[in-house]
N, CA and C of each residue as an Amber inpcrd file, in Angstrom:
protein
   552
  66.1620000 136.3870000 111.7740000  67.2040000 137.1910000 111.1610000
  68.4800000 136.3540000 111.1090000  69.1780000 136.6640000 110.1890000
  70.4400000 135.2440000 109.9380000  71.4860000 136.0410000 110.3990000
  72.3600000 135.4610000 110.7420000  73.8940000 135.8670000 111.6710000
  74.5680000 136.7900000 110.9130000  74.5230000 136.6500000 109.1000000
  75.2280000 137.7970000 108.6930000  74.4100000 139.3400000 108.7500000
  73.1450000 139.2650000 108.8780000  72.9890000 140.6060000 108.8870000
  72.4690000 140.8470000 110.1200000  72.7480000 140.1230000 111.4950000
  72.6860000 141.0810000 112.6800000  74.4340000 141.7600000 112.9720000
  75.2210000 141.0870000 111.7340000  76.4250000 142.1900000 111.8020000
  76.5390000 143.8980000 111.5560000  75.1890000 144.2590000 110.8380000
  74.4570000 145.3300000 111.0140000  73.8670000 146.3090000 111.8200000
  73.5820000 145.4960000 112.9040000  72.5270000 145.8280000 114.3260000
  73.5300000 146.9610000 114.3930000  74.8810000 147.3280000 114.5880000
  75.2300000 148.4350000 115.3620000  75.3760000 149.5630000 114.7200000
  74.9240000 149.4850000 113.1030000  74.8910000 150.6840000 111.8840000
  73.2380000 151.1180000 112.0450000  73.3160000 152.1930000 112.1040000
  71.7910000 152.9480000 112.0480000  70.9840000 152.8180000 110.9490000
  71.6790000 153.2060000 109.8710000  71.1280000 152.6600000 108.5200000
  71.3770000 151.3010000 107.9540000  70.9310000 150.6540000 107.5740000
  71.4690000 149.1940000 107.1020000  71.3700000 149.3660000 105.5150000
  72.5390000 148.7550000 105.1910000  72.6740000 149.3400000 103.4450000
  71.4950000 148.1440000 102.8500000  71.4520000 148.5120000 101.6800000
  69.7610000 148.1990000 100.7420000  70.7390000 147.8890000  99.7690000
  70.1330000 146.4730000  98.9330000  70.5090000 146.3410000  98.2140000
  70.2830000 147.0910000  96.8550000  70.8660000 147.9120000  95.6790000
  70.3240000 148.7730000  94.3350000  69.4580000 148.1370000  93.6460000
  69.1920000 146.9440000  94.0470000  68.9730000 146.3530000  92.6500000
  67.1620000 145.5940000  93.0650000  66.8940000 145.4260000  94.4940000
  65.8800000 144.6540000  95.2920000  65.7540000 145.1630000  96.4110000
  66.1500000 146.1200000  96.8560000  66.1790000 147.1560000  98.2760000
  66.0070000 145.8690000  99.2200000  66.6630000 144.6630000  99.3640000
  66.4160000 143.8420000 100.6500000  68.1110000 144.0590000 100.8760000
  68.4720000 143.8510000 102.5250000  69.3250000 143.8610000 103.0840000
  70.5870000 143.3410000 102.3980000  71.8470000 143.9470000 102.7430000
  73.2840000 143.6760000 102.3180000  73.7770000 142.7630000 103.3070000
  74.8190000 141.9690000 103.3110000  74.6960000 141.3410000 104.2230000
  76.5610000 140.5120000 103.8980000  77.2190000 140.8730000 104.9730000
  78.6890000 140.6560000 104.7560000  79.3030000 139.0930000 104.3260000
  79.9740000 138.5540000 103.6120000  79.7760000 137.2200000 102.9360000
  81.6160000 137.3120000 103.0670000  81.9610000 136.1550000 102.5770000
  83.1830000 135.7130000 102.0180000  83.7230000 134.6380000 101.3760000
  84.5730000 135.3260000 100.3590000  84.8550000 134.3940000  99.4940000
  86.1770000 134.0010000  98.8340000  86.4060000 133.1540000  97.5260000
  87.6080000 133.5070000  97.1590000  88.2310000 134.5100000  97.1050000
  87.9600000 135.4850000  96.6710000  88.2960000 136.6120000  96.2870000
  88.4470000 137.4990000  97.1140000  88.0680000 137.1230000  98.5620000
  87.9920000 138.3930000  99.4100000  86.5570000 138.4930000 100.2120000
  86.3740000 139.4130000 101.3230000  85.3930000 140.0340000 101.7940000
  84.3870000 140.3170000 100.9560000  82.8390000 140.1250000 100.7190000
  81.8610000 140.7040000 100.1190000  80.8300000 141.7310000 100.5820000
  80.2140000 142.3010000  99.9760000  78.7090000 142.5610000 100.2720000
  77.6020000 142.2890000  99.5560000  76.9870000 140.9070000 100.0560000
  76.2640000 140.2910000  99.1110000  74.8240000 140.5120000  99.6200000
  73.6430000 140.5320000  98.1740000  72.3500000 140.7440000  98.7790000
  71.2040000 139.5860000  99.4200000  70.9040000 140.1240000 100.2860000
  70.4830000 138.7370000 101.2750000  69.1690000 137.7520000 100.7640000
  69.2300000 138.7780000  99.6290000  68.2330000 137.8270000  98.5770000
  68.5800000 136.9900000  97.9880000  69.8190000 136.6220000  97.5680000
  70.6210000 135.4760000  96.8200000  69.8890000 133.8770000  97.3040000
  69.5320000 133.6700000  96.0750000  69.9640000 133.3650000  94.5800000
  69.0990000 134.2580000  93.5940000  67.7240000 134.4560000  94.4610000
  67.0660000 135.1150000  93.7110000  67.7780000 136.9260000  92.7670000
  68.5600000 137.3310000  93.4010000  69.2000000 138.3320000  93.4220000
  70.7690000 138.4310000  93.5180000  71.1860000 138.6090000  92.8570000
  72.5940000 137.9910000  92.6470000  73.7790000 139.7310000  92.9140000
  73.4990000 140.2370000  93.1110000  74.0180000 141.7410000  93.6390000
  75.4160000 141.2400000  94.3020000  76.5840000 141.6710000  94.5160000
  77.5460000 141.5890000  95.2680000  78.5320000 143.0970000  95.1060000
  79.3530000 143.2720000  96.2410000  80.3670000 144.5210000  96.0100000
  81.0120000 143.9160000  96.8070000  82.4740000 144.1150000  95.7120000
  83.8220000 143.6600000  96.3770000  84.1280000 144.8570000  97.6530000
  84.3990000 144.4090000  98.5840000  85.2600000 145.1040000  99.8160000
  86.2310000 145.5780000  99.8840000  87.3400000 144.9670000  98.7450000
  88.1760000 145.5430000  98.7810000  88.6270000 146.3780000  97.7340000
  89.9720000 147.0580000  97.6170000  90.2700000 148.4360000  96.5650000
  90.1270000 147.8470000  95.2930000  89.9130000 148.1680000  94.1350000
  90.4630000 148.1400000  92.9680000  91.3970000 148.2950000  92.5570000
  91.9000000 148.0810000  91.8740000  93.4260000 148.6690000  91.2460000
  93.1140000 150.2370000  90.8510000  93.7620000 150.7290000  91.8260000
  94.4970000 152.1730000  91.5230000  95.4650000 152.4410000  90.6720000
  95.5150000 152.8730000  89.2550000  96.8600000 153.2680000  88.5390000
  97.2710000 153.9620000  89.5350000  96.9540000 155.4840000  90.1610000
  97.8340000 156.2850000  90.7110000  98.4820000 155.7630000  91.5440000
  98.9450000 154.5270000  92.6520000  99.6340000 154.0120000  93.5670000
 100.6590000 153.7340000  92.5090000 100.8450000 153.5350000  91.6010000
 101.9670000 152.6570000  90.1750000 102.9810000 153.6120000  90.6710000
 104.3440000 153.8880000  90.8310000 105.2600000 154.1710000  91.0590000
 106.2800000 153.6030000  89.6800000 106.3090000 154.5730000  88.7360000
 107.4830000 154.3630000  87.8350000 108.8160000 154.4770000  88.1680000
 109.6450000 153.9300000  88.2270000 111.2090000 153.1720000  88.1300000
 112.1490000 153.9090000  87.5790000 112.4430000 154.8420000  87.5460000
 113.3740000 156.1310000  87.1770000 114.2920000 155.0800000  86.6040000
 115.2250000 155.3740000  85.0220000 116.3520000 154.9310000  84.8610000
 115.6090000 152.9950000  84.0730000 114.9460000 152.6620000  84.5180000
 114.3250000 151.0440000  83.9590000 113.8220000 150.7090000  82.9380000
 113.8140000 149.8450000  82.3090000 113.1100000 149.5370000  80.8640000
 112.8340000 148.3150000  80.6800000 111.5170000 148.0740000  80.2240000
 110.9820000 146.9110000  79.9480000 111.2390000 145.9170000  78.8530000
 111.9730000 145.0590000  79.4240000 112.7660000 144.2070000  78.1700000
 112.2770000 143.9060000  77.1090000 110.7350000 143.5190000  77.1680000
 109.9590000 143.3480000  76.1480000 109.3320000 144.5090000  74.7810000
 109.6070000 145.5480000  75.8140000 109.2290000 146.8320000  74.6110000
 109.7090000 148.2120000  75.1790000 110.6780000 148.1090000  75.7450000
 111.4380000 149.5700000  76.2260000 110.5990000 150.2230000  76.7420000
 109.4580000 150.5190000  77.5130000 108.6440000 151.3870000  78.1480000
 109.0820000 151.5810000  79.6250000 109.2200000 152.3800000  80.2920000
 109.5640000 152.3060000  81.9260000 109.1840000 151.4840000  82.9390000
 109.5420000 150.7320000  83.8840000 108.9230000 149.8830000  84.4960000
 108.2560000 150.4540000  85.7490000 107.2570000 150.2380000  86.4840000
 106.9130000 150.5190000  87.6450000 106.6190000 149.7620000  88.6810000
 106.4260000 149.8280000  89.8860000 105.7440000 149.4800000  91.3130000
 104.4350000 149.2570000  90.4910000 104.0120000 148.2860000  91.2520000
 102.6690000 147.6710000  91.0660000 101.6390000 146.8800000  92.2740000
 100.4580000 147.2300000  92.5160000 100.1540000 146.6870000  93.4230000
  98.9960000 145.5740000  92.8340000  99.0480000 144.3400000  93.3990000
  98.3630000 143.5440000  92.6420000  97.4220000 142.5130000  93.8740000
  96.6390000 141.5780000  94.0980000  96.0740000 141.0290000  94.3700000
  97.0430000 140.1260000  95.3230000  98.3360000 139.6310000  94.3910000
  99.2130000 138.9100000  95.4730000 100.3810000 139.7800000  95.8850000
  99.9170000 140.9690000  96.2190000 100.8480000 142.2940000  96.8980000
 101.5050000 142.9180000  95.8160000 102.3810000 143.7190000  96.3720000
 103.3870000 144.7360000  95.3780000 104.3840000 143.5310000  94.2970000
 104.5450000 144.4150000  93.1590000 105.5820000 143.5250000  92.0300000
 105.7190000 144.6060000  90.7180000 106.5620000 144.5120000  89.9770000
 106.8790000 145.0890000  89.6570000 107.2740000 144.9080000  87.6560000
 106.1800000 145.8000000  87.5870000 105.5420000 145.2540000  85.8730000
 105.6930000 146.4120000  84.7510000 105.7950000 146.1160000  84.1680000
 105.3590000 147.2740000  82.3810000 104.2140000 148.0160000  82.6730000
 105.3450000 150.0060000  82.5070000 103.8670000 150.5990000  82.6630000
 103.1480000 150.7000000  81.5940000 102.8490000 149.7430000  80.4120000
 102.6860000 150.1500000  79.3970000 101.4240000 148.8600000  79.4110000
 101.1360000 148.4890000  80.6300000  99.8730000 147.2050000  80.5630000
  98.8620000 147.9730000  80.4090000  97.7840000 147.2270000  79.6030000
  97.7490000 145.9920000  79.1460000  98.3230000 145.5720000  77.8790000
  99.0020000 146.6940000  77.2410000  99.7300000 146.5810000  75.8050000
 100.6680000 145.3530000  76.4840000 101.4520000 145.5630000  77.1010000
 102.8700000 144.2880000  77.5200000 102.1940000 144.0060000  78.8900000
 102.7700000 143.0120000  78.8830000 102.5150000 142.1540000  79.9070000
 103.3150000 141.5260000  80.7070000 104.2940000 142.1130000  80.7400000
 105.8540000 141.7920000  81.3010000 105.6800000 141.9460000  82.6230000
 105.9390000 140.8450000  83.3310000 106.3600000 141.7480000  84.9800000
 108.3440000 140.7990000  85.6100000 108.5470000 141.6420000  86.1880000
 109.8660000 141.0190000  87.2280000 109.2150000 139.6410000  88.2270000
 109.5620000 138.6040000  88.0020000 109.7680000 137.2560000  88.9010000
 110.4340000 138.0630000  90.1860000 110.0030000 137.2510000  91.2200000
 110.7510000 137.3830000  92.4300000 111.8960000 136.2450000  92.3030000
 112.6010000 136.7490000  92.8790000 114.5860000 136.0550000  93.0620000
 114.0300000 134.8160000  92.6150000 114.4370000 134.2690000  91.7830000
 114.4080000 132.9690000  91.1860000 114.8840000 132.1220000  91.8660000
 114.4960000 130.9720000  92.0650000 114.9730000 129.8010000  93.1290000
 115.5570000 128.9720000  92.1470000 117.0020000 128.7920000  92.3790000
 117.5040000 127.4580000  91.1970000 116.5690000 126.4570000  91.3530000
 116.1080000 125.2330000  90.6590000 115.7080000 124.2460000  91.0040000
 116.5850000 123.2940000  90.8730000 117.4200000 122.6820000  92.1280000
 118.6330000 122.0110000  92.3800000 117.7200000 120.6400000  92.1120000
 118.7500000 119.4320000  91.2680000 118.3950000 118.1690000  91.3480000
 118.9030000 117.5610000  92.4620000 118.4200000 116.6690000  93.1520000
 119.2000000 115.7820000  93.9720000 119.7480000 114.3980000  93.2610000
 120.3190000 113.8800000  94.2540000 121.0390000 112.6200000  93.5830000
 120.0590000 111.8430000  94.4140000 119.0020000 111.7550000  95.0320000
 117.5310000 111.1630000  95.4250000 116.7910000 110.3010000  94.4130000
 116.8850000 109.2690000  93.8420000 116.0050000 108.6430000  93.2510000
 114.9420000 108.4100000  93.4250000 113.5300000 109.0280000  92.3200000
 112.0250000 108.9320000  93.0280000 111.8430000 107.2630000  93.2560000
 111.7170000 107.0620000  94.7320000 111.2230000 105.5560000  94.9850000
 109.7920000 105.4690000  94.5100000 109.2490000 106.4120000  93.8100000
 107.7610000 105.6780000  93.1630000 108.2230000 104.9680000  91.9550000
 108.6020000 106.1180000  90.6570000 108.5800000 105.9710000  89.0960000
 110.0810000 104.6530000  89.4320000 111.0570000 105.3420000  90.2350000
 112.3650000 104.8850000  89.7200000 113.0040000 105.2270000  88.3630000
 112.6510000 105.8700000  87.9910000 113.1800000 106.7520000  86.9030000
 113.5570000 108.1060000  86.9440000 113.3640000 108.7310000  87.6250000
 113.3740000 110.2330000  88.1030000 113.8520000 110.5380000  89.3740000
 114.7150000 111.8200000  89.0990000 115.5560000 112.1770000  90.9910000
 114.8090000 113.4050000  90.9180000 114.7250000 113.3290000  92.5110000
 113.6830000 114.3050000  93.2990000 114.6710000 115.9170000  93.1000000
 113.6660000 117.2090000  93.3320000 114.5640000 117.7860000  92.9180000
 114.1250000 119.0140000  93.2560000 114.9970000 120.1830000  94.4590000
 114.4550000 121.1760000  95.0340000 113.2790000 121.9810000  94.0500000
 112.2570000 122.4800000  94.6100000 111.5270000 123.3400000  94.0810000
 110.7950000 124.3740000  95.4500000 110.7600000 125.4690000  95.0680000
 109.5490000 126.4250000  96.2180000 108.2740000 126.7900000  95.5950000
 107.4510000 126.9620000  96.5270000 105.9860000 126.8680000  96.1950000
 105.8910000 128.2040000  95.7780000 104.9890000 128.8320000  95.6980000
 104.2040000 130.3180000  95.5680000 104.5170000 130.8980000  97.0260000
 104.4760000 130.4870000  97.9360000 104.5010000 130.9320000  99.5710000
 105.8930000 131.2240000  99.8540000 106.7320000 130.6860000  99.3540000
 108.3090000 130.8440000  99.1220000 108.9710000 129.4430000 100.0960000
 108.1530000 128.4550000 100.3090000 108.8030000 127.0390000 101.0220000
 109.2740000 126.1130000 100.2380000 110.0980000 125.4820000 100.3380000
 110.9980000 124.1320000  99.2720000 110.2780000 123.1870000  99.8330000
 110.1030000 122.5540000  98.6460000 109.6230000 120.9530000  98.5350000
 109.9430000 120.1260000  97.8410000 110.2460000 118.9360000  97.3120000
 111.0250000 118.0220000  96.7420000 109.9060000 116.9680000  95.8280000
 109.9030000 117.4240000  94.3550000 109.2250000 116.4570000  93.6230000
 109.7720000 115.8380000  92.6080000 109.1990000 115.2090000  92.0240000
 110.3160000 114.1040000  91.1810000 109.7520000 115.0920000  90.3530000
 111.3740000 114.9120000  89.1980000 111.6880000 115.9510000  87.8670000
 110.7780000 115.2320000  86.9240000 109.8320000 114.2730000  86.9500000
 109.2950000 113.4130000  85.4830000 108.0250000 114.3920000  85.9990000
 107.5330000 115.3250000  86.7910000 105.9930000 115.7590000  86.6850000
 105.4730000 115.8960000  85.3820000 104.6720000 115.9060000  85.2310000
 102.9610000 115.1220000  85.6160000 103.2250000 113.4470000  85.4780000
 103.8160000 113.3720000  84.8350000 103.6980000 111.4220000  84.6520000
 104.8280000 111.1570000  86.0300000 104.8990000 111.2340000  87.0340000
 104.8670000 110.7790000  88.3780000 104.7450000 112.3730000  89.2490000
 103.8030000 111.5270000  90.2410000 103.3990000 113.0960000  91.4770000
 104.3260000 112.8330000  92.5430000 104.8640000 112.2310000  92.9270000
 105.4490000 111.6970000  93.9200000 106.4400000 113.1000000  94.7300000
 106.0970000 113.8550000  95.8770000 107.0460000 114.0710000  96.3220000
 107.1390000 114.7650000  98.1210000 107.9070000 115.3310000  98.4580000
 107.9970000 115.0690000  99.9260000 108.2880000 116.6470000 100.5340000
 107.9750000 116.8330000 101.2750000 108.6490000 118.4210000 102.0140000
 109.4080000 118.7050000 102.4360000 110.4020000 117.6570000 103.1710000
 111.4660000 117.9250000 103.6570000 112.8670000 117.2270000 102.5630000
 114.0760000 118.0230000 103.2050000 115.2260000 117.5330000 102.0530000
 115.5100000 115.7030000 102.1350000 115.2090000 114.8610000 100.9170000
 115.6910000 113.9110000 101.1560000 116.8760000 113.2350000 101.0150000
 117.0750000 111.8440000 101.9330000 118.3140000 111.4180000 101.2580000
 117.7160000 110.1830000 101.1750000 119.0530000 109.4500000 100.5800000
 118.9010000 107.9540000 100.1890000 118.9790000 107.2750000 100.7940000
 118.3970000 107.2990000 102.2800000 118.5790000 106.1990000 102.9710000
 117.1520000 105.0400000 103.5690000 117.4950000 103.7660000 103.3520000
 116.7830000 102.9920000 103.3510000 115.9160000 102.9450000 104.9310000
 114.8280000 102.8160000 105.0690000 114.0210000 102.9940000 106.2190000
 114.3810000 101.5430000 106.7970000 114.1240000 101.0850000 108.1240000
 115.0920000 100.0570000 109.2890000 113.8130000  99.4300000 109.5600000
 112.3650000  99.6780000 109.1130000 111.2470000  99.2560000 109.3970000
 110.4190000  98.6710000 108.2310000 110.4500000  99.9250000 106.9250000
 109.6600000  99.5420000 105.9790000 110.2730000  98.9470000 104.5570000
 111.8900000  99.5070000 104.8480000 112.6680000  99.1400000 103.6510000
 112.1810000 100.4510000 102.3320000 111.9250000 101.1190000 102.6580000
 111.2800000 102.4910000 101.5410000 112.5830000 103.2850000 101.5750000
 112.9280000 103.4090000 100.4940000 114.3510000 103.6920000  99.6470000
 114.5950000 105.7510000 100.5920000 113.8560000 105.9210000 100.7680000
 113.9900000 107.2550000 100.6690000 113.6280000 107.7280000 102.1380000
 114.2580000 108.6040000 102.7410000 114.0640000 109.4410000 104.1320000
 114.3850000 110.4310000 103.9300000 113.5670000 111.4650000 104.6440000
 113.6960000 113.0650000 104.9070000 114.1740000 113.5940000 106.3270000
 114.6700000 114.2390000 106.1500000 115.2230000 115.3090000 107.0240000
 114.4710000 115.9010000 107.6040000 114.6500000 116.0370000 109.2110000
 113.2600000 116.7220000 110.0870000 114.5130000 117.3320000 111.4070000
 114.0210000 118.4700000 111.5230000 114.4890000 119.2300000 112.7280000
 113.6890000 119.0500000 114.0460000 114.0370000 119.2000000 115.3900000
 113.6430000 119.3150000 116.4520000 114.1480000 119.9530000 117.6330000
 113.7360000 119.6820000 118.3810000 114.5290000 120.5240000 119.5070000
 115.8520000 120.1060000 119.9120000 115.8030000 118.5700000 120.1120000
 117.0200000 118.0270000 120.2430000 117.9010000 117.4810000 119.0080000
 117.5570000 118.2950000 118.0230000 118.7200000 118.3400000 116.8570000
 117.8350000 117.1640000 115.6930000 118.5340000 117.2100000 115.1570000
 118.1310000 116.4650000 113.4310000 117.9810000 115.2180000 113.4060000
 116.7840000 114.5000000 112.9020000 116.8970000 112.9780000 112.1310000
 116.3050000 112.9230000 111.4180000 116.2770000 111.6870000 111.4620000
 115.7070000 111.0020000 109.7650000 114.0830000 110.2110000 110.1630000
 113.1600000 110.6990000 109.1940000 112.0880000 110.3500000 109.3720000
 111.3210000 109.3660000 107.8380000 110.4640000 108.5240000 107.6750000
 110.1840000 107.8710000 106.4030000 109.0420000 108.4430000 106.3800000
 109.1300000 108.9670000 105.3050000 108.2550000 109.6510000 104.3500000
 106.3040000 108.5310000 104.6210000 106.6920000 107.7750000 104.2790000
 105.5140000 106.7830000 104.2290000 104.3510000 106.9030000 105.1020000
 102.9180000 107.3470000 104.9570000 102.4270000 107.6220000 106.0580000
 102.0310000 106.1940000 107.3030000 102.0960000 105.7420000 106.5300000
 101.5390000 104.2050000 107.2680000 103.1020000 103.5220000 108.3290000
 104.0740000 104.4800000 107.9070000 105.3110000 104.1070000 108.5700000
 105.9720000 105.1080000 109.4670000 106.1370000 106.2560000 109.6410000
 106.7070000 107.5730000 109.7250000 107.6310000 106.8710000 111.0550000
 108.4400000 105.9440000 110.6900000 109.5280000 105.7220000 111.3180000
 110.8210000 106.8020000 111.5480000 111.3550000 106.6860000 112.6530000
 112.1070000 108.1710000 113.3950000 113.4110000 107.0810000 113.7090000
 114.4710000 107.8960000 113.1760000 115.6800000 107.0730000 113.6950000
 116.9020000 108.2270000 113.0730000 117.9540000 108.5000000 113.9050000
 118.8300000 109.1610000 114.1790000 119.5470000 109.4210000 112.8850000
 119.8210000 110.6170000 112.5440000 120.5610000 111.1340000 111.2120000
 122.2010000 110.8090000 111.5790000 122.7950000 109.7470000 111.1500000
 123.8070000 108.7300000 110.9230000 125.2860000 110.5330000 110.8340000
């Protein structure tokens, strides 16, 4: 018996798959928690674990309007949590951005291209990271805020900013170098 379906042993009934009546059997994946049939590949059966989209959770926005076609806006619950979209989807497709992050340039010159200054950006997770403004034609970039200062070991144009317990320095980016020396 395989490890996912003695997760069963403590249910009296063990669910059957609809489609091949052989065992269900708890899986995971991109998408989430499964219940996949323990016949796979031969049997390809799965049920998502988690909710569907509920219209009724939608919470319309008293007083709001959707810039794109005047319809009311609402609460929305979506896959990457609550946000707040056109109740008029899938006709519009409008939703509200979360607080927009300026994307500040630095005066950082990318030491790869040399053509391009590095230049605040936040991820999806909401953390800043620093990539050169020429993306895709240079990848080059770093996580912490940089400045222009020349590394005392490798000579690599560029150092980042790193916190610790005993206060701030300067670290080189470079993995083959990650030289540590005191923020001046």
């Amino acid at each position: 018996m395989s490890s996912d379906a003695q997760l069963f042993d403590s249910i009296e009934e063990k669910p059957k798959c609809p489609e091949c009546q052989r065992l269900l059997v708890f899986r995971n994946g991109k998408a989430g928690p499964f219940l996949g049939c323990s016949g796979y590949p031969e049997c390809r059966y799965i049920k998502p674990l988690h909710a569907e989209h509920d219209s009724s959770l939608d919470k319309v926005i008293d007083g709001s309007e959707c810039p794109q076609c005047s319809a009311p806006l609402s609460v929305k619950h979506g896959r990457f949590g609550i946000f707040i979209g056109c109740s008029q989807f899938p006709i519009c497709h409008y939703t509200e951005q979360k607080e927009q992050v300026e994307e500040a340039t630095t005066e950082v010159q990318c030491p790869q291209c040399k053509k391009g200054k590095l230049q605040r950006k936040q991820n999806r997770f909401g953390k800043y990271f620093y990539p050169c403004e020429r993306y895709p034609g240079c990848k080059y970039a770093v996580n912490n805020p940089p400045l222009a200062v020349t590394c005392e070991l490798c000579q690599w144009p560029v150092m980042v900013e790193r916190n610790s317990k005993t206060g701030l320095y300067l670290q080189c980016p470079q993995k083959k170098c990650q030289h540590k020396q005191q923020k001046l």
